[in-house]
C-alpha positions in Angstrom: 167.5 133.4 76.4 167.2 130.7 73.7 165.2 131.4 70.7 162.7 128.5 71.6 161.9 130.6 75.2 162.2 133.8 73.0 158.9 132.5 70.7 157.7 130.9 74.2 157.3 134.5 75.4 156.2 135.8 72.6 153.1 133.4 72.2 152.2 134.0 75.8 152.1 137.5 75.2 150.2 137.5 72.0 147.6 134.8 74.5 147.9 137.6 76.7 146.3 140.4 74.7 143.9 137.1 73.1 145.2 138.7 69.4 142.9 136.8 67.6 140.0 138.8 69.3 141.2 142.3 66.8 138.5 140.7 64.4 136.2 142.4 66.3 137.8 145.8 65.5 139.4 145.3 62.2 136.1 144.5 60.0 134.9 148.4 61.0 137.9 149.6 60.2 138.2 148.3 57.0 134.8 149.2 56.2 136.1 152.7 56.9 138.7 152.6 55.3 137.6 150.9 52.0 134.2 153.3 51.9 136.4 156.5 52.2 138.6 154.8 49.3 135.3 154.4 47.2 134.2 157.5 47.8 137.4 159.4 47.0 139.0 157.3 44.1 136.6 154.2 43.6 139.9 152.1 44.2 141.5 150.1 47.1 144.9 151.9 48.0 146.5 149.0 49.4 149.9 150.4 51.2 147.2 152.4 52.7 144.9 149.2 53.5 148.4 147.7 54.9 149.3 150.1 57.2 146.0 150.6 58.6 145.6 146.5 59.5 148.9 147.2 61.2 147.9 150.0 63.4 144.7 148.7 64.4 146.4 145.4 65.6 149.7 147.9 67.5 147.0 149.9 69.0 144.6 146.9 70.4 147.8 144.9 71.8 148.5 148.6 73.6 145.1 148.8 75.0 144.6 144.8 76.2 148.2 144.5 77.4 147.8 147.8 79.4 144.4 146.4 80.6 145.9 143.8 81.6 148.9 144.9 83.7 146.9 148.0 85.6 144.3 145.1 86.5 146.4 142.6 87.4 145.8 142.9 91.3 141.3 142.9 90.4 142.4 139.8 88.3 143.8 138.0 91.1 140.7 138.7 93.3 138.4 137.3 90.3 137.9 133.6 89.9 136.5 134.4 86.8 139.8 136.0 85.7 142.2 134.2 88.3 144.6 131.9 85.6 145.3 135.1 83.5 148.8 134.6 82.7 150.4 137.8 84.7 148.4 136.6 87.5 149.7 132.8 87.7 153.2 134.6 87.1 153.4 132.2 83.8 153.7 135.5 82.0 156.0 138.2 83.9 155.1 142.2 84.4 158.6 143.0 82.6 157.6 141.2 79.7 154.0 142.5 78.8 155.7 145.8 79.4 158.1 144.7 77.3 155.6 143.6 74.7 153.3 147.1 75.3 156.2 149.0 74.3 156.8 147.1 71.0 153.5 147.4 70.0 153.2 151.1 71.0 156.5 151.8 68.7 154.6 149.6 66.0 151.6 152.2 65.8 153.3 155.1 66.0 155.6 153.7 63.2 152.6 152.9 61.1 150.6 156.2 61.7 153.5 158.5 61.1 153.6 156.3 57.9 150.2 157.0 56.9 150.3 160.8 57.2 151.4 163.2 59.8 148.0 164.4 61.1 147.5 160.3 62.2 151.1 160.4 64.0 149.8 163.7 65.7 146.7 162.2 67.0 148.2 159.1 68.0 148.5 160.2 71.7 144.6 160.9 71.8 144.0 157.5 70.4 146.3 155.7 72.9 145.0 157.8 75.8 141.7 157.3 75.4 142.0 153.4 74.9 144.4 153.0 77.9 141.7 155.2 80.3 139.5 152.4 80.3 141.7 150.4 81.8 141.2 152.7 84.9 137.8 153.4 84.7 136.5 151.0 87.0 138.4 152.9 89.9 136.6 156.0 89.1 133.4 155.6 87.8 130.0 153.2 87.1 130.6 153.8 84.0 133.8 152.5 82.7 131.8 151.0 79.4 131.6 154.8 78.1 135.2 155.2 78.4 135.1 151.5 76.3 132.7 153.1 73.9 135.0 156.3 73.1 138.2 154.1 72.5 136.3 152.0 70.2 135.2 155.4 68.5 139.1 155.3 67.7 139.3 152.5 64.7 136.4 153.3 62.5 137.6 157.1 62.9 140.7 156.9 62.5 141.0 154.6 59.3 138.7 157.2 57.6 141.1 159.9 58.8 144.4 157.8 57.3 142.3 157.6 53.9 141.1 161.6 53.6 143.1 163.1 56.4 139.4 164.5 57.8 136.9 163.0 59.6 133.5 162.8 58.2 129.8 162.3 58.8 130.2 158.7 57.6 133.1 158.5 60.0 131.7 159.6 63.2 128.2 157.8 62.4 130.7 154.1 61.9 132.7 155.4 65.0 129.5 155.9 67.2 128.2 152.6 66.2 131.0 150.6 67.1 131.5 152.3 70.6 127.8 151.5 71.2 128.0 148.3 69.8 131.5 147.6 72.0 129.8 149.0 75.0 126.5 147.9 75.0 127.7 144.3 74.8 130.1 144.9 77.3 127.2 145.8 79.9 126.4 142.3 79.4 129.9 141.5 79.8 130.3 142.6 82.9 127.1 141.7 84.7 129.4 138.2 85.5 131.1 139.8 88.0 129.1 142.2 89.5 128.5 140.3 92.6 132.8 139.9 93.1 133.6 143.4 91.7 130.9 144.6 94.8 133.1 142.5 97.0 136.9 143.6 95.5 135.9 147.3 95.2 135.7 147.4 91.6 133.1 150.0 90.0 130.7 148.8 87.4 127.3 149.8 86.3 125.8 146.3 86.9 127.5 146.2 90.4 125.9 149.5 91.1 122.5 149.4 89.8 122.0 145.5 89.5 122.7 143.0 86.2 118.5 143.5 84.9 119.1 147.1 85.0 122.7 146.2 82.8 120.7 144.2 80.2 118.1 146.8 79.9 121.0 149.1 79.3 122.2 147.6 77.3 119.1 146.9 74.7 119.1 151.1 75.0 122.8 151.3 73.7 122.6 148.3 71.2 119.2 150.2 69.5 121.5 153.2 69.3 124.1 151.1 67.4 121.3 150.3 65.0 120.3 153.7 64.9 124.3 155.0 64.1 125.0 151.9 61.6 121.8 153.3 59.7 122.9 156.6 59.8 126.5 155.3 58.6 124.8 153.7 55.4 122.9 157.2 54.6 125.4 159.2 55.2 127.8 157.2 53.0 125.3 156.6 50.2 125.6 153.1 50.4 123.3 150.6 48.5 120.6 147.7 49.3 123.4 145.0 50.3 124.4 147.2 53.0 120.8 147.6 54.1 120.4 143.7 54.1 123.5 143.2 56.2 122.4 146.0 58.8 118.8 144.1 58.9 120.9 141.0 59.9 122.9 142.5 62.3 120.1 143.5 64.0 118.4 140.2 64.4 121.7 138.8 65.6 121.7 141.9 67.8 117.8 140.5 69.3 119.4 137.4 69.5 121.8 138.2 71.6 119.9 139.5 74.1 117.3 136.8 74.2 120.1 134.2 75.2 121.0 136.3 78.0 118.7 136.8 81.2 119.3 138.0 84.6 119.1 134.6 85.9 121.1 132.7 83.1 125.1 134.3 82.1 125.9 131.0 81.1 125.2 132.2 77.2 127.4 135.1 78.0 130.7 133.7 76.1 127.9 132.2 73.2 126.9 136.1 72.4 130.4 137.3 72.7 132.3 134.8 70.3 129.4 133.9 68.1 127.1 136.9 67.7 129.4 139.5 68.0 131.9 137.4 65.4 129.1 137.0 62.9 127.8 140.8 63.3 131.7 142.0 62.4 132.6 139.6 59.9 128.8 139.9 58.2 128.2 143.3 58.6 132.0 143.6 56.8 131.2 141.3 54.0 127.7 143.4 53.2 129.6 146.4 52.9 132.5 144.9 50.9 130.1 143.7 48.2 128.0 147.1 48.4 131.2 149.1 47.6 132.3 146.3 44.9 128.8 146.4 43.3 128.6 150.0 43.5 132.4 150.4 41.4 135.0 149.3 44.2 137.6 147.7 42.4 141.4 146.6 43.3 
């Protein structure tokens, strides 16, 4: 293979897992990560900072190419999903295993580099992100198997820093699995009518796309809830408070764009709201902890 069909295949991979979605999960983990640094040294450690950027990214190529090759066959049967690239065979099986397998070696490089406890959790972490992919076989409610991976970056990141989880930790981790899950409900109510008709399990194909969006306000008032919790729990000051008052009117408006008889705002929610809520929400906390005696 030439080095031109080499990068070819690497690009289509890295399309594959859409790799520039890990902003999504990467602000939470930073804020962490650079809260547990404040509150143990009032410093950013930046091997430390390093090496958890590099996990995060391993771990979410893992869990999106493994989501992709276990639901390859569902993707075929989904117009919605039908061009993914190991469906239209531009991408082949061998390679995203290929590619899974590179990334897995990647995080369990970069955790056994960031202490031994993280190395020895590893196999929990990429467990529970891989289940997910296999929910929807099993149960109406694969977006609680979504929300408990998600648990994993905010958790882990704090664990890397103090080698223990926290209050702080598990307030961050719960808000980001609701946050993750709740919009996924909305996600999903796109193809409840088709995942009805291929046999693939869903909470808004089994109790109807309203009852999904009035889920999901439920979950997305718990994130609210946890983020606040986050905030006391870490001591953290007024800017923070600010940005979690935004996040929640971005939150509103995200559910006000999407009804049960309009999903065509769907994509609007996912790459604009849930882009500003991780990138704001991050900034708040950045210049709380810098305010508050971060420094480099």
């Amino acid at each position: 293979m030439t080095a031109v069909q080499q990068r070819s295949r690497v690009q289509k991979f890295l399309r594959l897992v859409m790799i520039e979605h890990s902003v999504f999960a990467l602000p939470f983990a930073y804020i962490a990560a650079l809260t547990a640094m404040w509150a143990q040294t009032r410093s950013v450690h930046w091997v430390q900072l390093v090496l958890i950027t590099v996990a995060m990214v391993a771990a979410r190529t893992v869990a999106m190419s493994a989501n992709r090759i276990i639901d390859r066959e569902f993707d075929a049967l989904n117009p919605r999903t039908a061009r993914r690239e190991l469906v239209t065979g531009e991408l082949t099986v061998r390679a995203a295993e290929v590619g899974t397998v590179v990334a897995l070696v990647v995080f369990l490089a970069s955790a056994w580099a960031l202490r031994p406890l993280c190395l020895a959790l590893a196999p929990v972490a990429i467990v529970l992100l891989v289940l997910y992919s296999y929910g929807k076989r099993f149960t109406d409610f694969p977006q609680v198997l979504l929300a408990l991976a998600q648990f994993v970056a905010p958790a882990g990141a704090w664990l890397a820093v103090t080698g223990r989880l926290a209050e702080p930790a598990v307030a961050l981790g719960i808000a980001v699995g609701t946050w993750i899950g709740g919009f996924d409900l909305i996600y999903s109510c796109q193809d409840a009518e088709i995942d009805r008709q291929i046999g693939s399990r869903s909470f808004p194909a089994r109790f109807g796309v309203p009852a999904a969006l009035r889920a999901s306000v439920v979950v997305h008032a718990g994130t609210v809830a946890a983020f606040a919790w986050f905030g006391a729990a870490a001591e953290l000051g007024w800017l923070w408070w600010t940005g979690l008052a935004l996040t929640a009117l971005v939150l509103i408006y995200e559910h006000v764009i999407v009804r049960p008889g309009d999903l065509s705002r769907v994509n609007r929610a996912f790459f604009t709201a849930n882009g500003i809520i991780g990138i704001g929400l991050f900034g708040f906390a950045l210049a709380d902890l810098v305010v508050h005696g971060l420094g480099a």
